[in-house]
FILOTI-447349 format. One line per field, with one value per atom (N, C-alpha, C): x, y, z; atom name; residue in three letters. Coordinates in steps of 0.001 Angstrom, whole numbers. Each point is the difference from the previous one (the first is absolute). Example, Ala and Ser with C-alpha at 12.3 -4.5 7.8 and 13.67 -1.06 7.14 Angstrom:
<nodes>
px c(13190, -890, 900, -350, 820, -770)
py c(-5690, 1190, 1200, 1050, 1190, 1090)
pz c(7800, 0, 0, -720, 60, 730)
a c(N, CA, C, N, CA, C)
r c(ala, ala, ala, ser, ser, ser)
</nodes>
This chain:
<nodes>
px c(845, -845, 885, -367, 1013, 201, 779, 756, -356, -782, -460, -1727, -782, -877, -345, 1623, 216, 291, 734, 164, -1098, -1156, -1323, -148, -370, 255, -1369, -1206, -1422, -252, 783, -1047, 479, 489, -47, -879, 342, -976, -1299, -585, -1218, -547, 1249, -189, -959, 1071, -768, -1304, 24, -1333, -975, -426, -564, -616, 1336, 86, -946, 761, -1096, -1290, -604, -1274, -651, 672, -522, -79, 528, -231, -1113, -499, -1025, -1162, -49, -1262, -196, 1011, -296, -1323, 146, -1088, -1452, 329, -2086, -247, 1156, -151, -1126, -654, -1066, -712, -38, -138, -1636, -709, -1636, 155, 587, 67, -1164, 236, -1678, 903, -969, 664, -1106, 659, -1191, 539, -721, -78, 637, 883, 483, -1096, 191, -891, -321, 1561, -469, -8, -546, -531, 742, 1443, 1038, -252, 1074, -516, 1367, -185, 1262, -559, 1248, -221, 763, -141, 913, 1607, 721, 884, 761, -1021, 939, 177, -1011, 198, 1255, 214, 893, 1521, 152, 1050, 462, -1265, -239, 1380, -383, 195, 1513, 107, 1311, 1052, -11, 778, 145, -877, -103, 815, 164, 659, 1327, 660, 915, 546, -660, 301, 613, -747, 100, 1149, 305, 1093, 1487, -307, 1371, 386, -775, -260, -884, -401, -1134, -211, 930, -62, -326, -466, -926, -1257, -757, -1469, -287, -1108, -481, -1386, -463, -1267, -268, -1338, -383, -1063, -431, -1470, -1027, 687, -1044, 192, 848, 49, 1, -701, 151, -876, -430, -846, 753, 1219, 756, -169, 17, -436, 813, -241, 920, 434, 147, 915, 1008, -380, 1392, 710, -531, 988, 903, -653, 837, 1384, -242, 1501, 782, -229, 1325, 608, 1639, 365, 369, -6, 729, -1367, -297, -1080, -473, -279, -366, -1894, 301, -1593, -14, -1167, -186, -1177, -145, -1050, -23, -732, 503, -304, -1114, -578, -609, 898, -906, -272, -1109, -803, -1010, -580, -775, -1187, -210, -1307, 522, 1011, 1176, -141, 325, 612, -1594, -726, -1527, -565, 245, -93, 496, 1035, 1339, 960, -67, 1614, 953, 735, 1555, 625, -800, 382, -263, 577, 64, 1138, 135, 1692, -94, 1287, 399, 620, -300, 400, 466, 1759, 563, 863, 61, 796, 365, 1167, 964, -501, -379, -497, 957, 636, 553, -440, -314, -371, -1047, -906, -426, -64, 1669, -29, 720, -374, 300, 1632, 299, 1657, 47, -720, -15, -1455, -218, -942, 17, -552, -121, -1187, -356, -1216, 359, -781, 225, -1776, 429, -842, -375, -1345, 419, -125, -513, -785, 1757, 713, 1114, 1313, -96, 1440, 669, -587, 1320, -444, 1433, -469, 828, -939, 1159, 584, 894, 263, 1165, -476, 829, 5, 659, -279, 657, -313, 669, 1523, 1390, 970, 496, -909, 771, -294, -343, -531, -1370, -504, -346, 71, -680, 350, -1298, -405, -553, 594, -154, 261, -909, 72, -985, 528, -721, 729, 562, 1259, 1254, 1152, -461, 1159, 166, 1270, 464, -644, -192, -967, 467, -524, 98, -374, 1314, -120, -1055, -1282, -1020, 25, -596, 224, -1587, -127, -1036, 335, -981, 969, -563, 836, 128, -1209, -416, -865, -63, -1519, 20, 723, 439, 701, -873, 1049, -446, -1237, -630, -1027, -1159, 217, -689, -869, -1650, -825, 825, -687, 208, -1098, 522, -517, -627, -1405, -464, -325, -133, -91, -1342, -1118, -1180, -172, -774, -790, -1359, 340, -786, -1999, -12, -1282, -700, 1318, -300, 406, -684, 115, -834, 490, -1106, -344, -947, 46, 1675, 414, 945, 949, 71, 1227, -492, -663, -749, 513, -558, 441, 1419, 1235, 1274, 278, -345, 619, -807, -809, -300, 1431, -72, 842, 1311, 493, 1230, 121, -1428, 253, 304, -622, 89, 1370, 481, 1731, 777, 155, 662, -688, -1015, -563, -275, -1098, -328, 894, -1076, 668, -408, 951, -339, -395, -938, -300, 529, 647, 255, -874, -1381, -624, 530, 209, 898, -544, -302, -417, 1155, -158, 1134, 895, 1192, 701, 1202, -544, 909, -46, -451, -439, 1198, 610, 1327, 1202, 91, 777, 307, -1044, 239, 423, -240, 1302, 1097, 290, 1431, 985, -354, 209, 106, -200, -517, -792, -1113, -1211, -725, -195, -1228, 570, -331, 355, -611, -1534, -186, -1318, -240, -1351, -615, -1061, -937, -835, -105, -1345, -501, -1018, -1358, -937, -16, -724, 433, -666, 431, 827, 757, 1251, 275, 228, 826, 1143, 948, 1370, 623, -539, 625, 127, -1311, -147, 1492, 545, 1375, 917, 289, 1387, 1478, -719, 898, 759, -1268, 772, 474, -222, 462, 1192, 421, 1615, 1016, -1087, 868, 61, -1244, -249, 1474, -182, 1555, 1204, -42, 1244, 343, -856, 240, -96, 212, -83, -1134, -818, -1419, -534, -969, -642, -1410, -282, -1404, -935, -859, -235, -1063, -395, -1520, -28, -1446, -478, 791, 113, 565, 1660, 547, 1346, 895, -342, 782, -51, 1324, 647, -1603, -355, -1199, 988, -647, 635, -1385, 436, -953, -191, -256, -163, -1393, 267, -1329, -978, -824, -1389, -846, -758, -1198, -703, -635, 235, 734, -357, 1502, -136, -710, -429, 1045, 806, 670, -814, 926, -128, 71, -1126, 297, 1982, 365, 1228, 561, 1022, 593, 1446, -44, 1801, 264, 1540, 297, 1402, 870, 2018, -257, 954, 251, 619, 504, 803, -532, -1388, -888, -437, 51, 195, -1591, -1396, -1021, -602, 1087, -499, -634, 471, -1158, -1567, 521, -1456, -1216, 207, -424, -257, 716, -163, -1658, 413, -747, -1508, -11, -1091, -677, 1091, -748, -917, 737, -651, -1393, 208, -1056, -1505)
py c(-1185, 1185, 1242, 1007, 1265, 419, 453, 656, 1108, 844, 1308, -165, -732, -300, -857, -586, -511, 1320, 654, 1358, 756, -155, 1260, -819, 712, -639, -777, 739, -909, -1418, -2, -1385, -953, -448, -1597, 208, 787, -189, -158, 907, 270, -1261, -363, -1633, -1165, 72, -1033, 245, 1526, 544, -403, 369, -566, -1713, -491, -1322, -984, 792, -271, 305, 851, 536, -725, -1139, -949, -818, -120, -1431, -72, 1621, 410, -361, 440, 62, -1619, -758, -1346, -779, -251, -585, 223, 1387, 453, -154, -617, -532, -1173, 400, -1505, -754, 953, -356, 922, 108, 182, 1551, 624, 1413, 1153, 761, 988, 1184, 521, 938, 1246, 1021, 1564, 701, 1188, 1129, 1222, 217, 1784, 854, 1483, 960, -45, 181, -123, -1419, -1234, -921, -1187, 376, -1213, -773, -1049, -1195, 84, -619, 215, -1586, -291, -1472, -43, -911, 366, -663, -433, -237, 1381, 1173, 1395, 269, 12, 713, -289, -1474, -507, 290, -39, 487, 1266, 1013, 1545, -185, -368, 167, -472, -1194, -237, 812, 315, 854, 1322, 756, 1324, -196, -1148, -235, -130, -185, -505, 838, 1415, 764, 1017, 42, 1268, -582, -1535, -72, 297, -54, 150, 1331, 937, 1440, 818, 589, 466, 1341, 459, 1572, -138, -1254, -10, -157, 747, -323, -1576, -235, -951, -83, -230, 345, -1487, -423, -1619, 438, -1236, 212, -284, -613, -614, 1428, 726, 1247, 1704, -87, 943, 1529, 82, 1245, 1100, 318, 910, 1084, 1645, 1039, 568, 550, 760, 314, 419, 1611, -1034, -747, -952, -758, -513, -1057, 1438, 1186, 902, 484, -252, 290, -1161, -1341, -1159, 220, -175, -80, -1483, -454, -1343, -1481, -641, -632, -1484, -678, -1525, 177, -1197, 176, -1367, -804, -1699, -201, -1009, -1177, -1079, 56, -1643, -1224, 314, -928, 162, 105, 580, -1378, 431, -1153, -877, 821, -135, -970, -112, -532, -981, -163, -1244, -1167, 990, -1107, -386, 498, -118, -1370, 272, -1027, -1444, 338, -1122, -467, 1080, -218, 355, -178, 656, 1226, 420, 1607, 967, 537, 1176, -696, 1596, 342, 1058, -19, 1056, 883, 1195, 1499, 1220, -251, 1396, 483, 1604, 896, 1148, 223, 1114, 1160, 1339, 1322, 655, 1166, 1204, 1187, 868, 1160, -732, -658, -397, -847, -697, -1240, -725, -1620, -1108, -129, -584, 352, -1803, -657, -1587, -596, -1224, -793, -1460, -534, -1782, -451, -838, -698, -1621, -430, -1655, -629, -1229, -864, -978, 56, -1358, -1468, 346, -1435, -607, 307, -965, 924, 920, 548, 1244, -242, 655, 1639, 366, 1688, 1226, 505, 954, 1046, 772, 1526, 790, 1303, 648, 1373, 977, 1287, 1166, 619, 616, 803, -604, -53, -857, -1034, -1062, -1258, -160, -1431, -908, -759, -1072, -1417, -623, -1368, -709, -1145, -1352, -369, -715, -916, -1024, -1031, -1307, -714, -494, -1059, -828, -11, -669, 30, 1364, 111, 1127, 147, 1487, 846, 1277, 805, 248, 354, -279, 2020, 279, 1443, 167, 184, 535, 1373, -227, 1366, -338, 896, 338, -372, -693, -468, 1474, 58, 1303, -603, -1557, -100, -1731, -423, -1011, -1291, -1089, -567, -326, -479, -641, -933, 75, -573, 104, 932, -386, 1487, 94, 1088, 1108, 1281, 1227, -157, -222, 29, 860, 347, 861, -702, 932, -443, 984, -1195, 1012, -1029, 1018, 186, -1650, -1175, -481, 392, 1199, 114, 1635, 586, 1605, 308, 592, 572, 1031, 946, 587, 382, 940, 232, 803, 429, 664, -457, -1533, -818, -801, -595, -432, 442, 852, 1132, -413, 480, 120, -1333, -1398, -1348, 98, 709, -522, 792, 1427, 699, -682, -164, -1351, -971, -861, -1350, 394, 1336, 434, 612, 388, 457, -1427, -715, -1097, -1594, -29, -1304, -535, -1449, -465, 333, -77, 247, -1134, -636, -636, 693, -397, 495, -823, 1149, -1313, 457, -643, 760, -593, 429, 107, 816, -136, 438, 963, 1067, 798, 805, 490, 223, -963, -905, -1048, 656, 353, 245, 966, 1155, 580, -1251, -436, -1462, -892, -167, -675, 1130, 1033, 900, 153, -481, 737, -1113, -1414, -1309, -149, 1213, -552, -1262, -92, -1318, 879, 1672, 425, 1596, 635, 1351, 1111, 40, 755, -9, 1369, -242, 1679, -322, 1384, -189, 974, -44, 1239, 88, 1029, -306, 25, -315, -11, -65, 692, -1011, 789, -915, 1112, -271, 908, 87, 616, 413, -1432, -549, -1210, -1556, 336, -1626, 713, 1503, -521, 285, 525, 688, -941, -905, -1416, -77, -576, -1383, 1463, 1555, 481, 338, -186, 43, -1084, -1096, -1630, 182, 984, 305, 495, 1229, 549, 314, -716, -788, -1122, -985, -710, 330, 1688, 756, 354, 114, 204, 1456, 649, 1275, 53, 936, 86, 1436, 335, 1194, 249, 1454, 860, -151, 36, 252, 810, 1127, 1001, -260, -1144, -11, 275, 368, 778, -1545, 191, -884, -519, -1212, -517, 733, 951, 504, -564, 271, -231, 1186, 1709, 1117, -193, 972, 18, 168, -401, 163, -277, 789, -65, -1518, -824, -684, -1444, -1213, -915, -1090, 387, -650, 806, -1379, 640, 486, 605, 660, -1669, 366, -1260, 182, -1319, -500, -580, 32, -1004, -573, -1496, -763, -639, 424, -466, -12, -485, -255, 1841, 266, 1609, -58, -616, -147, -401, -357, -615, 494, -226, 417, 479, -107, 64, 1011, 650, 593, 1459, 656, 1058, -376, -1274, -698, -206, -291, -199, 1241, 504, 1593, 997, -524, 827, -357, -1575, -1030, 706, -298, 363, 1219, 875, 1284, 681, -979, -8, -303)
pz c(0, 0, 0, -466, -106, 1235, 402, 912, 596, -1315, 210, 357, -33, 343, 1511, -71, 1641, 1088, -870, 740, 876, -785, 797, 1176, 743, 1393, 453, -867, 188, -665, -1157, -529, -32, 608, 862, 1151, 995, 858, -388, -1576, -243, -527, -992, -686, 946, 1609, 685, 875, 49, 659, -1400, -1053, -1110, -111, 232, 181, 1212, 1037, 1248, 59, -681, -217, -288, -1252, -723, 962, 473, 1379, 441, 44, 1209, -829, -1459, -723, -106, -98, -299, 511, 1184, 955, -532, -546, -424, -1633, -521, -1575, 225, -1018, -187, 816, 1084, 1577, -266, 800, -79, 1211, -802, 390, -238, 1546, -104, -1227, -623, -1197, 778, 18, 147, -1191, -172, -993, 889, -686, 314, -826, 738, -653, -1250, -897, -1488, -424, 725, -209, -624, -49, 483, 733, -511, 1163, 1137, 1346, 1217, 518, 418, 556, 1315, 917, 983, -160, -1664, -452, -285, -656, -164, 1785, 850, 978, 870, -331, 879, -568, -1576, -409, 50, -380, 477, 1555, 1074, 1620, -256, -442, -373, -765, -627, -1016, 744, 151, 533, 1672, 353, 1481, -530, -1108, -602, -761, -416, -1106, 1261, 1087, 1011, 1390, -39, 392, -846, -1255, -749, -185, 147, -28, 334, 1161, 816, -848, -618, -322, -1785, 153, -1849, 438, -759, 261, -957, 230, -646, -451, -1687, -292, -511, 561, -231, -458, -1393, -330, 1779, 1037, 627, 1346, -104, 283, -583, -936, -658, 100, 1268, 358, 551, -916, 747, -1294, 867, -569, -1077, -1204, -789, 209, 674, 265, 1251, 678, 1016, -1140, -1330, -792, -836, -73, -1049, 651, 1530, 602, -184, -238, 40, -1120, 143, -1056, -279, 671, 211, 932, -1084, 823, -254, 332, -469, -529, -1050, -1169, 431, 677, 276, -297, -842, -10, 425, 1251, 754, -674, -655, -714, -1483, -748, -1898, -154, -997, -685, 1168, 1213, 756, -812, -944, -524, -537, -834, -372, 1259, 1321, 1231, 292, 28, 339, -912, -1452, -760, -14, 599, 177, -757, -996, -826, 552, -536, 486, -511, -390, -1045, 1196, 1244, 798, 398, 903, 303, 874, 603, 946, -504, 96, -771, 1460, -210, 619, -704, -507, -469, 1399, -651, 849, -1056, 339, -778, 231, -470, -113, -572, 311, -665, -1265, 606, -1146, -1203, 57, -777, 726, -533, 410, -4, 1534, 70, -895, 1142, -571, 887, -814, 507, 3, 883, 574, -781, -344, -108, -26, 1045, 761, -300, -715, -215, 1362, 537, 1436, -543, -1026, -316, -332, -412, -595, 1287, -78, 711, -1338, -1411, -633, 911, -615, 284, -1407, -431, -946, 881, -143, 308, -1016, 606, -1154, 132, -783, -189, -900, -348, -1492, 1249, -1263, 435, 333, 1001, 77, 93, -1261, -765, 1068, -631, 455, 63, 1000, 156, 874, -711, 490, 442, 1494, 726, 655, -730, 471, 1185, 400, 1277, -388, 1173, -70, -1398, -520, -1445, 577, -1074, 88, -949, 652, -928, -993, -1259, -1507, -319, -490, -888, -945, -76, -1017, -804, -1125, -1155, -931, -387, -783, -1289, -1151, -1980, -452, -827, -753, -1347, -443, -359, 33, -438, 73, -933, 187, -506, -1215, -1209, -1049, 33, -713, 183, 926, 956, 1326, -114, 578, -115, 744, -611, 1218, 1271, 891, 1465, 623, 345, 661, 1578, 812, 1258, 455, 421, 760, 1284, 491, 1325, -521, 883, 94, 160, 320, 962, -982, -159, -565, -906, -849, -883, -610, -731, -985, -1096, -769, -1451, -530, 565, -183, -563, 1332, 7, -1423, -132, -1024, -1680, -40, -1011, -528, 1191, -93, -564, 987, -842, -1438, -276, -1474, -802, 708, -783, -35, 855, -251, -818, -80, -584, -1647, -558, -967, -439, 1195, -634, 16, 878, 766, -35, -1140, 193, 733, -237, 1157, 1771, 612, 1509, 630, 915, 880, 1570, 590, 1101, 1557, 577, 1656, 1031, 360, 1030, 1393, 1055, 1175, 758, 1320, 1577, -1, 1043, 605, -502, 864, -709, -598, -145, -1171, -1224, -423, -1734, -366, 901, 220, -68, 879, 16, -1071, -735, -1602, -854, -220, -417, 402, 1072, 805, -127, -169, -441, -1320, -885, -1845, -255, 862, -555, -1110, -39, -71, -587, -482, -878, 371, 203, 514, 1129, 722, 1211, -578, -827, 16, 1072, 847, 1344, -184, -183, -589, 940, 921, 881, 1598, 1220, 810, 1108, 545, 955, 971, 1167, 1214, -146, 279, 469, 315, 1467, 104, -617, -636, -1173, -1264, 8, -1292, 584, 1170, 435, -380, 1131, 437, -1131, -925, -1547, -719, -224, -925, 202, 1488, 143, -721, 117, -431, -1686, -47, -1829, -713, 1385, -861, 144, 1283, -132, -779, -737, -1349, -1361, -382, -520, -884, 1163, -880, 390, -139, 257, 303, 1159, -542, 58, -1031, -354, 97, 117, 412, -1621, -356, -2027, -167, 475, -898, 130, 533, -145, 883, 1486, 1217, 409, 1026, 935, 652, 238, 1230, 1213, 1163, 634, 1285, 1626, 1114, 951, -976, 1250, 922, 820, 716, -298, -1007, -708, 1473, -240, 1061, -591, -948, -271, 230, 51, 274, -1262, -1103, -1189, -1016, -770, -1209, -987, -734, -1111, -916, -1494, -1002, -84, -114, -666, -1125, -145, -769, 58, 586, 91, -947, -262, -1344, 160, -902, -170, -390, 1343, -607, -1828, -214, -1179, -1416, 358, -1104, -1231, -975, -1462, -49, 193, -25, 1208, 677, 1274, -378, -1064, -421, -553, -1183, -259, 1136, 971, 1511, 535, 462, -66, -704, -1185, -1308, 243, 74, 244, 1467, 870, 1790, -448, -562, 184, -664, -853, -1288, 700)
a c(N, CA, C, N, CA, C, N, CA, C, N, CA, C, N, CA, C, N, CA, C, N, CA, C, N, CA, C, N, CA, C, N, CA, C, N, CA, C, N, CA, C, N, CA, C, N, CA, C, N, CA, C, N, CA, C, N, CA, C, N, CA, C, N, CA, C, N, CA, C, N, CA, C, N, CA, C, N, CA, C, N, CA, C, N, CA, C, N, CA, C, N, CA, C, N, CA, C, N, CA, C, N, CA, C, N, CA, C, N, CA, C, N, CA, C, N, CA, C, N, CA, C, N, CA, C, N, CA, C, N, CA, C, N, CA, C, N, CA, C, N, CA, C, N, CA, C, N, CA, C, N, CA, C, N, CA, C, N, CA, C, N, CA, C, N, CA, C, N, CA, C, N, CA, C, N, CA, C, N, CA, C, N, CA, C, N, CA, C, N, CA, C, N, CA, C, N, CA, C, N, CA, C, N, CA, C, N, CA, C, N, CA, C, N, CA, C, N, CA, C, N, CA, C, N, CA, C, N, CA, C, N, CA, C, N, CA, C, N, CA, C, N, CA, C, N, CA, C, N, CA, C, N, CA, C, N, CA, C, N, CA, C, N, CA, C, N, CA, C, N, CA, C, N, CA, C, N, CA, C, N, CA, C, N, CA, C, N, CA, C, N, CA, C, N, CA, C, N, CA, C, N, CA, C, N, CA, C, N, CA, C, N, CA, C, N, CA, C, N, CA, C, N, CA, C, N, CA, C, N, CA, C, N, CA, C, N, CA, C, N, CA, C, N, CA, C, N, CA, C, N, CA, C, N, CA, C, N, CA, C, N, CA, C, N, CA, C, N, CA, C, N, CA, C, N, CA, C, N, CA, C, N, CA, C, N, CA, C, N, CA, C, N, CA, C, N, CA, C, N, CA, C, N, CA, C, N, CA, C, N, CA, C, N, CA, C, N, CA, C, N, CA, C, N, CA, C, N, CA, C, N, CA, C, N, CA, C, N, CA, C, N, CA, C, N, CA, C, N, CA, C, N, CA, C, N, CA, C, N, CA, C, N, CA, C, N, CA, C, N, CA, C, N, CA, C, N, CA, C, N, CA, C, N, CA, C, N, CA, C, N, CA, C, N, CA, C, N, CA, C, N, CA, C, N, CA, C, N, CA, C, N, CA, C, N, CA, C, N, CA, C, N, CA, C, N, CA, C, N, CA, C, N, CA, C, N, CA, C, N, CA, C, N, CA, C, N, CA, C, N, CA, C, N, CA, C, N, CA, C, N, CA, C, N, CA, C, N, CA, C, N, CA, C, N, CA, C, N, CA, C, N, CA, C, N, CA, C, N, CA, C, N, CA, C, N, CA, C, N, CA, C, N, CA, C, N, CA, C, N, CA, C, N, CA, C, N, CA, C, N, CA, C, N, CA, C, N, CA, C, N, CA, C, N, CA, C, N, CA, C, N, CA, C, N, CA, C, N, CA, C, N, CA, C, N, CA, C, N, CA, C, N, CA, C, N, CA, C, N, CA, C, N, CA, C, N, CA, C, N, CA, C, N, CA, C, N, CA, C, N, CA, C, N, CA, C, N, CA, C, N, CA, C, N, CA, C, N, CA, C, N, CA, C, N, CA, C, N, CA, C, N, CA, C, N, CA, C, N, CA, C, N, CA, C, N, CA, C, N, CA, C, N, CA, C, N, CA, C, N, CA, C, N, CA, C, N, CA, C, N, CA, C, N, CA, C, N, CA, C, N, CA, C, N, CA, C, N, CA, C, N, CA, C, N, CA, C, N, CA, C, N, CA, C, N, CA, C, N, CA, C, N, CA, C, N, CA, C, N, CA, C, N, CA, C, N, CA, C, N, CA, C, N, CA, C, N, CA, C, N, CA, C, N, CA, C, N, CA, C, N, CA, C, N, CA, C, N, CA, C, N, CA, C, N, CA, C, N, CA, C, N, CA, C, N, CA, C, N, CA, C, N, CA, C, N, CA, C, N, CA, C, N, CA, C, N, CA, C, N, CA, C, N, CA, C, N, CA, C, N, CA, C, N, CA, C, N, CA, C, N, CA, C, N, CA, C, N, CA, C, N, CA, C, N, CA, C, N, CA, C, N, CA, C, N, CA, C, N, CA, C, N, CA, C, N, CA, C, N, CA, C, N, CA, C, N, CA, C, N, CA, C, N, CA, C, N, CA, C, N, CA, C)
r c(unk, unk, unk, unk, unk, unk, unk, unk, unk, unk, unk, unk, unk, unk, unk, unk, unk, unk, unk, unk, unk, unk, unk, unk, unk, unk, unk, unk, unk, unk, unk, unk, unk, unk, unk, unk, unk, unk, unk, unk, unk, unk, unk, unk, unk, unk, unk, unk, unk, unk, unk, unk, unk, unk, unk, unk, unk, unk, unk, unk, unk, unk, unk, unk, unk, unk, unk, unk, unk, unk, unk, unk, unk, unk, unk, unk, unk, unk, unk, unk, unk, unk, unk, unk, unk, unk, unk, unk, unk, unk, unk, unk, unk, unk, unk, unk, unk, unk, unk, unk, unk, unk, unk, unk, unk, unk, unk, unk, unk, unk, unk, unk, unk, unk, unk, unk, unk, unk, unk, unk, unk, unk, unk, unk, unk, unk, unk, unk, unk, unk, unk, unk, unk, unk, unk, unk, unk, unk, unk, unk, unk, unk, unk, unk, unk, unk, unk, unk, unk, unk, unk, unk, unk, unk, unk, unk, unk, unk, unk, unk, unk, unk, unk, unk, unk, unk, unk, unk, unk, unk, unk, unk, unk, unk, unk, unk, unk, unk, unk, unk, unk, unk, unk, unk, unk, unk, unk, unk, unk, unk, unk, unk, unk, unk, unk, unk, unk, unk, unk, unk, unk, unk, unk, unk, unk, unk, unk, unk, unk, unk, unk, unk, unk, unk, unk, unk, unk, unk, unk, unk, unk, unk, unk, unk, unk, unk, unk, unk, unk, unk, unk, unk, unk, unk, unk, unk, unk, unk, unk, unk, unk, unk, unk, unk, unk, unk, unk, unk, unk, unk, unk, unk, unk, unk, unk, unk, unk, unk, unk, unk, unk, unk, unk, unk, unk, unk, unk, unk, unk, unk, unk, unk, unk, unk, unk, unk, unk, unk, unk, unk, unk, unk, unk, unk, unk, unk, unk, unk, unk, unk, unk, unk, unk, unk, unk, unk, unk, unk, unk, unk, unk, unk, unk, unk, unk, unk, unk, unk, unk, unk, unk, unk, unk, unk, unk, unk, unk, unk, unk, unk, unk, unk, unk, unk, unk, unk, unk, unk, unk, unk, unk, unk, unk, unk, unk, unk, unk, unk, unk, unk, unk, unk, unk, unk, unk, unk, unk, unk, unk, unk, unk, unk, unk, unk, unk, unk, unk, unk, unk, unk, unk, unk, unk, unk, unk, unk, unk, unk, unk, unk, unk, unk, unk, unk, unk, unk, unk, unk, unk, unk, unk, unk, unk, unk, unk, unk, unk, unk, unk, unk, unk, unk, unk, unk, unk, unk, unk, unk, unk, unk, unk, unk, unk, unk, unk, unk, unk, unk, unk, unk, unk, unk, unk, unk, unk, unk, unk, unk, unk, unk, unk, unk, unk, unk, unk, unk, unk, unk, unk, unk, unk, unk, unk, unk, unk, unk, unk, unk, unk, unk, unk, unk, unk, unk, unk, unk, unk, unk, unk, unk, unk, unk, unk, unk, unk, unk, unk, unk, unk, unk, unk, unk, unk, unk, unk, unk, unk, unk, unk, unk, unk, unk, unk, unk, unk, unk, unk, unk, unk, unk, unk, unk, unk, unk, unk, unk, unk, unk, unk, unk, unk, unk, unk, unk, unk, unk, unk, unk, unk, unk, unk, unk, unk, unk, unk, unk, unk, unk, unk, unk, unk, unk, unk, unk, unk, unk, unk, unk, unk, unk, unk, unk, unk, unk, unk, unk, unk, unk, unk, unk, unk, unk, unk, unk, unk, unk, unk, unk, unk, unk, unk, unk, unk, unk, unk, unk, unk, unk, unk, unk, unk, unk, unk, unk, unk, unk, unk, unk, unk, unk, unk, unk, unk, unk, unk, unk, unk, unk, unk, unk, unk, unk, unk, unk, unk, unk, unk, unk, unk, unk, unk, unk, unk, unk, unk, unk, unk, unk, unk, unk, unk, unk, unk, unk, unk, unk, unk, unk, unk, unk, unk, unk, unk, unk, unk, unk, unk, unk, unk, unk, unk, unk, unk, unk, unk, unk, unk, unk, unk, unk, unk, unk, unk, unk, unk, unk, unk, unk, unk, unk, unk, unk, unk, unk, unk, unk, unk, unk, unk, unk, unk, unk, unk, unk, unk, unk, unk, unk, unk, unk, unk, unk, unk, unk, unk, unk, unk, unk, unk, unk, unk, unk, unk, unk, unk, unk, unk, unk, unk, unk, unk, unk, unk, unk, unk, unk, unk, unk, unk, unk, unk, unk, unk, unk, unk, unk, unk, unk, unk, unk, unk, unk, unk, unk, unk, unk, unk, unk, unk, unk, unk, unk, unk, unk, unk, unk, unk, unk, unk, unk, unk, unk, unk, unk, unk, unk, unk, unk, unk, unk, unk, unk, unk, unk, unk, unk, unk, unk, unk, unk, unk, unk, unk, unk, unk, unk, unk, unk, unk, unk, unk, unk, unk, unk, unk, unk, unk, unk, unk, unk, unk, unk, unk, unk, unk, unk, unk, unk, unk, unk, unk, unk, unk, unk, unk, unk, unk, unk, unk, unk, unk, unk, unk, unk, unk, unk, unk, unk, unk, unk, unk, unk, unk, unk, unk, unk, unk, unk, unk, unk, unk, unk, unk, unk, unk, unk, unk, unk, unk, unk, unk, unk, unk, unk, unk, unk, unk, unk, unk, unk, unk, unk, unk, unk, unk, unk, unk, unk, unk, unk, unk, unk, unk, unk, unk, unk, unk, unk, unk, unk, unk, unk, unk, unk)
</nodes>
């Protein structure tokens, strides 16, 4: 593993806080769990709550003087998140309806913030153990259990023979998004589609399974922080329509802006562009 990524002084610790989380959520997999509704009518299980308590005990022992913003804590005022400069983005539990279902498509989501962008981010699978992390500057890496973690990168395109890869949202979508894969399949031919829970769908880009993730449709702060660190640090990007850095200021708000992840480097990235905006 690089040296310079061993260097930051958080992510190993964060790696196994992530990791352990998964421990915690395990027990209420597939298990006959009470599910409630949050206000805007999400689902919460007592698998986020328990990872929620965990992590945040774990984020605030490694550093008391970072705040910490959890989807399963997130009632803190504008104007208190517009003073951090420096802050943790967690999803104890993405793909809440995935784990509800009983696949294995959710994950544990923590990013480190700075002024607004992602320094780096964890995302840990419980169902198996892998975990990606990463962050623009300093690369990423999979690590499955009991191997040594494996350097990941984004393909600059898909191999011979093989479709262009789109990556959606198992559950969401819309006319928008809609629209755009037609407009693709028409520059770029047939498309193959990977539908995927969570923030995995980042992950199969950051790995080169997958080319690109249009999301036209709505997501919080903490369902992309995590994987868009692992994004680009495997040299991928990800962008507001009109083309600006995906950035995390204090929007009164905690719902992104539409996106788009893609190989910063990609020969088709204005086509995409042209398409989003259209």
């Amino acid at each position: 593993m690089s040296e310079l990524f061993l260097g930051h002084a958080f992510i190993a610790p964060v790696i196994e806080l992530a990791r352990q989380a998964g421990e915690v959520i395990m027990p209420y997999w597939r298990a006959d769990v009470a599910v409630t509704s949050k206000a805007d009518d999400s689902p919460v299980t007592a698998a986020d709550l328990a990872a929620h308590h965990l992590i945040l005990a774990g984020l605030t022992a490694l550093d008391p003087s970072i705040p910490v913003l959890s989807e399963e804590d997130a009632d803190i005022d504008q104007s208190v998140r517009a003073g951090w400069e420096r802050w943790w983005l967690v999803d104890p539990l993405d793909g809440t309806k995935e784990f509800i279902a009983g696949t294995e498509e959710f994950t544990v989501n923590i990013a480190l913030i700075e002024r607004g962008r992602v320094v780096f981010g964890v995302v840990s699978m419980p169902t198996n153990g892998r975990c990606y992390f990463g962050g623009a500057g300093l690369g990423a890496w999979r690590s499955d259990v009991n191997e040594a973690p494996k350097q990941i990168q984004v393909r600059a395109a898909p191999a011979a023979g093989e479709s262009f890869t789109v990556v959606a949202s198992r559950r969401h979508t819309s006319p928008e998004q809609e629209r755009l894969l037609d407009g693709l399949s028409e520059g770029l031919g047939e498309l193959k589609l990977a539908n995927i829970g969570s923030s995995l769908k980042f992950c199969l880009l950051a790995e080169g399974s997958a080319d690109c993730y249009p999301r036209l449709a709505p997501t919080s702060q903490w369902d992309t922080a995590a994987a868009q660190g692992v994004l680009e640090g495997a040299g991928g990007e990800v962008l507001e329509l009109n083309g600006a850095p995906f950035s995390y200021p204090a929007r009164a708000s905690l719902l992104n802006p539409f996106f788009l992840a893609l190989p910063a480097k990609a020969a088709w990235r204005e086509r995409l562009l042209t398409l989003a905006r259209s």
